[in-house]
N, C-alpha and C positions, 0 to 999 in steps of 0.2 A: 620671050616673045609673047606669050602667052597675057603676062602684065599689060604688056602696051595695045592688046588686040582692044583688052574689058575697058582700058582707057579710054580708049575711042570710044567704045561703045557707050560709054555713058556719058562723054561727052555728046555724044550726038542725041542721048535721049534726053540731055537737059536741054539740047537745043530745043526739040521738038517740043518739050514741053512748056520751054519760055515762050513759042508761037503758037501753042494752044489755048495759053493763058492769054496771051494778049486778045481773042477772040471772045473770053469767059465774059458773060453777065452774068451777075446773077438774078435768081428768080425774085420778083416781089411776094414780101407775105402775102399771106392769107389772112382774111380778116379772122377766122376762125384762130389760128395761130396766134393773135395778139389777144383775144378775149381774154379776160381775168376774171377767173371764176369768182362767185359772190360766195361768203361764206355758207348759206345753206346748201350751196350745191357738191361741197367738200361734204357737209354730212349725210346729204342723200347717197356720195357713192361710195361712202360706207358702210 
């Protein structure tokens, strides 16, 4: 019985997570985030 209880239970918590996904956006970058360092700046933070 025990088996069938965690069954359920995790059936119900992929439900709830397949309707929390369907809510998900994601965040837009940051511009900071896409910057591509210039090489002198790889040797300064050295």
């Amino acid at each position: 019985m025990q088996e069938q209880n965690s069954e359920t239970k995790a059936a119900e918590a992929l439900e709830l997570l397949e309707q929390a996904w369907a809510y998900y956006t994601p965040e837009p970058a940051l511009a900071s985030e896409t910057h591509e360092p210039e090489l002198f700046e790889y040797a300064n933070a050295a």
